[in-house]
N, C-alpha and C positions, 0 to 999 in steps of 0.2 A: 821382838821386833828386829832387833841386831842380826836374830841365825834367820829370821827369813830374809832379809836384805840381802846375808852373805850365800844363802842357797839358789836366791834370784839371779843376787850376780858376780855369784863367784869369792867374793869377799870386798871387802870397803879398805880407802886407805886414808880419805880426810872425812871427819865430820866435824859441821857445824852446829853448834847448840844456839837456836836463836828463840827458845821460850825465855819468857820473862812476865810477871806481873806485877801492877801497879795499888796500891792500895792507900789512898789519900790516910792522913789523921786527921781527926773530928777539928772542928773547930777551934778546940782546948789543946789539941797536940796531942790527944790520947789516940791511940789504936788497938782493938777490941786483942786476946790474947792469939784469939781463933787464928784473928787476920794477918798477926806478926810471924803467926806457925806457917799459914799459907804463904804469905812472902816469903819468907828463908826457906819453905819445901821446892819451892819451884824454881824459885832465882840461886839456889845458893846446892843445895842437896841433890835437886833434877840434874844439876851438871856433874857434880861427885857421879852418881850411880851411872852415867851415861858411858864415864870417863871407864869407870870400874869394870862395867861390864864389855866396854867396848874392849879395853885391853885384854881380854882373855881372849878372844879373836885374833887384834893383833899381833900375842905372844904366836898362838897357833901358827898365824901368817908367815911367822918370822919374816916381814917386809916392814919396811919402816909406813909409818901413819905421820897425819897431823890431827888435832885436837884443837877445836878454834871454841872461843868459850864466846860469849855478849856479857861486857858488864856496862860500865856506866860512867860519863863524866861525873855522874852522881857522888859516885865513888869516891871522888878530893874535894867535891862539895857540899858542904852542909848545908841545908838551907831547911825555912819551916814546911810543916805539911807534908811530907815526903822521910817520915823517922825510919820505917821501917824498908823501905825501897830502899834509901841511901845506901843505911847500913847493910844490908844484905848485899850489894854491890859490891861495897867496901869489901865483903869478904869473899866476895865472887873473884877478884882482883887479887887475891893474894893466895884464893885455891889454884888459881892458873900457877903461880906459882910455886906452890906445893904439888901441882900436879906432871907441873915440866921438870921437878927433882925424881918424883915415883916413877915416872911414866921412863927417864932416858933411859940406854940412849935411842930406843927402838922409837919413841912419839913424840915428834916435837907436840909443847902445849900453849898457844898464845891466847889473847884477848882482843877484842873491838872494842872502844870504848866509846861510842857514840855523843854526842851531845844529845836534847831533847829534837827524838824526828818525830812532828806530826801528822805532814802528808805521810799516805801511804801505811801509817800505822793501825793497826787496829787498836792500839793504844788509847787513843784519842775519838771515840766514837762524837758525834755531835753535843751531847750532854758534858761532857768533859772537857770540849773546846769553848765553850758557853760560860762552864764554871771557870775556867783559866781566862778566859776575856774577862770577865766580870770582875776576877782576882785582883786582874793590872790594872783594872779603869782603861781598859781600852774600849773606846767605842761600837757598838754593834745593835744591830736590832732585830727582835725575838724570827720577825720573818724573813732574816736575812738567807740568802742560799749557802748550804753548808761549806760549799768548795771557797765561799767569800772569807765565811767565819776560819776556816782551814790557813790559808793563805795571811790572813790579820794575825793570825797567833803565830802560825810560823816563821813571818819577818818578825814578831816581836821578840820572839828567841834567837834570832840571825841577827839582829840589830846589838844582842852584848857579846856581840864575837868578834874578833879581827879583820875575821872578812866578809863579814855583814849577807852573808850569803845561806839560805833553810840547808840543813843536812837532811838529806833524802836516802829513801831505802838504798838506793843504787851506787850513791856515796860509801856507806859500809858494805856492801859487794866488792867493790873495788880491793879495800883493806882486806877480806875474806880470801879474793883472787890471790893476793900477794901472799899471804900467810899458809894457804896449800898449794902452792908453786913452788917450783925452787928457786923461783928468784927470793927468796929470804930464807934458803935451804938451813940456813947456819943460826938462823931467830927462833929463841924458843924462851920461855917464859918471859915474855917480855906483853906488854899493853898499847896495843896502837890504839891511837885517839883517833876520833874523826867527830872531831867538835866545833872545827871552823875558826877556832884561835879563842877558844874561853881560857879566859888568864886566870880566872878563878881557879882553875885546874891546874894549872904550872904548878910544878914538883916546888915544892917547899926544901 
């Protein structure tokens, strides 16, 4: 996918990694072995091989790159139902780091760390908004219009933030824009947040 990009257009100098997947724990807190392998392939390993194969390109280039990874407020918080997600984050969060030492000085390597966005995610299909209502004893009814149940869940995750405000796809753009610009020419293994002020998340 990388040599057709760079035969298309010449060659690449930022890429964003923004797969990720989400795999609840049962009830009990278990997560089947499968499901644990699929979360750490895609959240944690899809971004190593991206990173790996991109650099052979950019060695080629000999032109500096950026590397912008997604990992997670998840990442500084623990919380139930989420074992496998967390942690794979967690070490999303610290491959950035590992990756901004391999990679200099030719590719800066940063992270997004989002808090939970569920406008605009495919993340959050209507079943999943349903089960996260039902989660918090937040109010809702079965025939309610999805964009209503969308909206109810995503203030209720802006409401444990500082500025009480949903983090939207466009939100983590923004962080994305700054980290392949040179306006933070000199930022590299470093984690920008865009959580809206989860204290939960403040550095210990």
């Amino acid at each position: 996918m990388l040599d057709k990009v760079a035969l298309a257009y010449g060659g690449f100098d930022s890429i964003c990694v923004t797969a990720g997947i989400f795999v609840p724990s049962d009830t009990s807190g278990h997560i089947p072995d499968d499901k644990w392998a699929l979360t750490f392939n895609i959240n944690v390993t899809g971004s190593y091989l991206v990173a790996d194969e991109a650099f052979k390109t950019w060695k080629e280039q000999g032109l500096r790159g950026n590397l912008v990874l997604t990992t997670s407020a998840n990442a500084a918080v623990a919380k139930k139902g989420s074992l496998a997600y967390d942690t794979s984050k967690a070490a999303a969060n610290h491959l950035v780091r590992e990756l901004a030492m391999e990679l200099s000085p030719l590719v800066r390597v940063n992270g997004v760390a989002p808090a939970t966005v569920v406008q605009g995610s495919a993340m959050f299909p209507r079943d999943r908004v349903i089960g996260s209502l039902a989660k918090y004893a937040i109010p809702y009814t079965d025939d309610e219009a999805t964009d209503s149940l969308v909206t109810k869940l995503a203030q209720f995750y802006a409401d444990r933030t500082l500025t009480k405000s949903p983090i939207t796809p466009a939100d983590q753009a923004e962080a994305y824009f700054l980290l392949v610009t040179k306006r933070l020419s000199k930022t590299t293994g470093q984690i920008v947040t865009v959580d809206g002020g989860l204290h939960e998340a403040f550095l210990r």
